[in-house]
C-alpha positions in Angstrom: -15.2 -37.2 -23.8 -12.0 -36.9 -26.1 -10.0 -34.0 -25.4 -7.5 -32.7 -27.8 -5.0 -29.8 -26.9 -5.5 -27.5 -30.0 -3.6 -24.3 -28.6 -1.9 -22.4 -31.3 1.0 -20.5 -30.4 -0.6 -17.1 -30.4 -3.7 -19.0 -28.2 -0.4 -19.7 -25.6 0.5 -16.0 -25.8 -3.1 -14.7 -23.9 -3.8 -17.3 -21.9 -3.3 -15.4 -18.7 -1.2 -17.9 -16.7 -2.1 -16.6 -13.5 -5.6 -17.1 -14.1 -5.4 -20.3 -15.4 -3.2 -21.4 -12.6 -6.0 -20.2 -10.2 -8.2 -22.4 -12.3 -6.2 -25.3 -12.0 -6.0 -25.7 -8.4 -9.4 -24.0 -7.6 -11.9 -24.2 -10.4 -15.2 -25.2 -10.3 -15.2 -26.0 -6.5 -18.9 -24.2 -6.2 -20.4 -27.1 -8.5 -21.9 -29.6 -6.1 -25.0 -30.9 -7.6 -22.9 -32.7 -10.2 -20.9 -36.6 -10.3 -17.3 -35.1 -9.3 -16.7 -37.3 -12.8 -18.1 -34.8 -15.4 -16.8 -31.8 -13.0 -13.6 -33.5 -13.9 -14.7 -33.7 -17.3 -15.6 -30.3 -17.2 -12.3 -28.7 -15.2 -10.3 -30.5 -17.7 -12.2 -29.2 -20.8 -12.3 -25.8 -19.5 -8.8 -25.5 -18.6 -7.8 -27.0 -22.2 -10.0 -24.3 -23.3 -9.2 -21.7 -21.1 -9.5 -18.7 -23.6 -12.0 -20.3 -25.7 -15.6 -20.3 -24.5 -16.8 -21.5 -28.0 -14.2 -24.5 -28.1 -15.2 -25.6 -24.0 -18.5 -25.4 -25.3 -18.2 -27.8 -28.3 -15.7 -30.3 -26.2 -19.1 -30.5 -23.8 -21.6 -31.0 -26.6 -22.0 -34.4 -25.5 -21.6 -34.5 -21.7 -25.2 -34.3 -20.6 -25.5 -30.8 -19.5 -27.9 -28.2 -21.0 -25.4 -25.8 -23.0 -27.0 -22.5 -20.7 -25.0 -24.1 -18.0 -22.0 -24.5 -19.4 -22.0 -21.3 -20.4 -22.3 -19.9 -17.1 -20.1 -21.9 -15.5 -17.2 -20.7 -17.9 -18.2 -17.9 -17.5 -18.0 -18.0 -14.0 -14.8 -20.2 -13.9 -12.5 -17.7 -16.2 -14.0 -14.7 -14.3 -13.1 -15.1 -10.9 -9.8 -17.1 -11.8 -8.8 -13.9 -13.2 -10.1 -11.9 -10.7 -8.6 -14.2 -7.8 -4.9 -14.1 -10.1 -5.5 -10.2 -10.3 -5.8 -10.0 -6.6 -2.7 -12.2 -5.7 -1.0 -10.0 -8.5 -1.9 -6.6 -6.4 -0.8 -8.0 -2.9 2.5 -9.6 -4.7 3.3 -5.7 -5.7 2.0 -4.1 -2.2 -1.2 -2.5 -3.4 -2.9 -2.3 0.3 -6.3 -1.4 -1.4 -9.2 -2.4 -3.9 -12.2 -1.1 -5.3 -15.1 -2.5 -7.0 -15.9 -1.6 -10.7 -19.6 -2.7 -10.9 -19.8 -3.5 -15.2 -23.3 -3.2 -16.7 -26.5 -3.9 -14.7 -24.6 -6.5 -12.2 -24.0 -5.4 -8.8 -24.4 -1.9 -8.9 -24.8 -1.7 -5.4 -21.4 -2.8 -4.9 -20.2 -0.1 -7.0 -17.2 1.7 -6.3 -16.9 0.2 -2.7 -13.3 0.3 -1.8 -11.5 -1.9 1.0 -8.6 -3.2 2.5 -7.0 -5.6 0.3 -7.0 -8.4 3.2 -10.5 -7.4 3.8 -13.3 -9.2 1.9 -16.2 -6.9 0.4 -19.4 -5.7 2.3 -20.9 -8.9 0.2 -18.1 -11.2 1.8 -16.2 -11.7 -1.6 -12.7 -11.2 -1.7 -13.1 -9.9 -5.5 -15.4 -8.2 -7.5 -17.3 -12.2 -8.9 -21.1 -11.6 -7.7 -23.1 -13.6 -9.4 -23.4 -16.1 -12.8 -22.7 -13.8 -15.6 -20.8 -11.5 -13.2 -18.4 -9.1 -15.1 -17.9 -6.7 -12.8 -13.7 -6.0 -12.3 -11.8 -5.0 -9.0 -9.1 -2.8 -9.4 -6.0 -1.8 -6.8 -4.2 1.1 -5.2 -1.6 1.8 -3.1 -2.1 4.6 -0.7 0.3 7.4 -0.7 2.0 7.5 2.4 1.8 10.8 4.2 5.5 11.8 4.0 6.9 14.4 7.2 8.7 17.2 5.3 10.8 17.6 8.1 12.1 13.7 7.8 16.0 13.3 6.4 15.3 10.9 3.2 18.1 8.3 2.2 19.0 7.3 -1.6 17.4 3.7 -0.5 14.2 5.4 0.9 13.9 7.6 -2.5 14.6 5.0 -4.9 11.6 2.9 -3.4 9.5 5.6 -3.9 6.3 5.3 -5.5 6.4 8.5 -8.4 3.5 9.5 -6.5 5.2 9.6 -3.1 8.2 11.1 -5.0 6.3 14.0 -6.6 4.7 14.9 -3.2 8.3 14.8 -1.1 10.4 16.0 -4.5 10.6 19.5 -2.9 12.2 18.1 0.5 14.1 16.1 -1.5 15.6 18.5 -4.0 16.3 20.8 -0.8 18.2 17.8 1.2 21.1 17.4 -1.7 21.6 20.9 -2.3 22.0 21.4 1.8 24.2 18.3 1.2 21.9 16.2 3.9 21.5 13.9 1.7 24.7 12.3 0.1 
């Protein structure tokens, strides 16, 4: 197989880095019927072609493997790289909680489940990735805190607020400067 990198600059611009980082160091571990050579082949093509189902696919033409299966398995491989960078993204930022977004007729059972961000779903995945051709999306929150309206607030304390935590203690707030508690 001969591999060229054919990545125009504007290719370079939405390649999601994260993702493809993910990829790099994780992708395609699930293929086990295969020579580890062509899943070589194939990690190599597909990250080369990261963004561009339609050039992995021609780069694989000739490796052997029926096109269907390809596919699926960059399908597969983009889709939970993203899903996995998305995930490290929302803990990075102190989300503390995700939900699944079920996306057509794939895993509507799972949709709208919400859980702890540490905590894998009720189908033991850690992100919405069901099954080949899964499209399905997880998405993250950060619980408002429940904030005591009799608690003293410091400039540090507001100016980590989220805007929601903000607009629910802005009354306390406002109150503490003008009684000069806060300073």
């Amino acid at each position: 197989m001969s591999c060229r990198l054919r990545i125009t600059l504007n290719e370079v611009v939405k390649i999601t880095i994260p993702g493809l980082k993910y990829f790099l160091k994780n992708g395609l571990n699930e293929v086990k019927d295969l020579p580890e050579k062509k899943v070589a082949e194939m990690r190599l093509a597909l990250a080369l072609n990261f963004q561009d189902r339609e050039g992995f696919l021609k780069s694989m033409r000739d490796s052997g493997i029926e096109a269907t299966r390809l596919g699926n398995l960059w399908d597969s491989g983009t889709h939970l790289s993203a899903q996995m960078a998305g995930l490290e993204t929302a803990k990075a930022t102190g989300m503390n909680t995700k939900v699944w977004t079920a996306n057509g007729s794939c895993c509507k059972e799972m949709n709208g489940e919400a859980v702890a961000i540490n905590r894998p779903f009720s189908n033991g995945q850690m992100v919405a990735h069901g099954r080949d051709g899964c499209q399905c999306s997880t998405s993250y929150k950060k619980a408002v805190a429940d904030l005591q309206s009799d608690k003293i607030y410091t400039k540090g304390e507001i100016a980590e607020m989220t805007p929601a935590e903000y607009s629910q203690a802005r009354g306390a707030i406002l109150e503490q400067y003008a009684s000069g508690k806060i300073k």
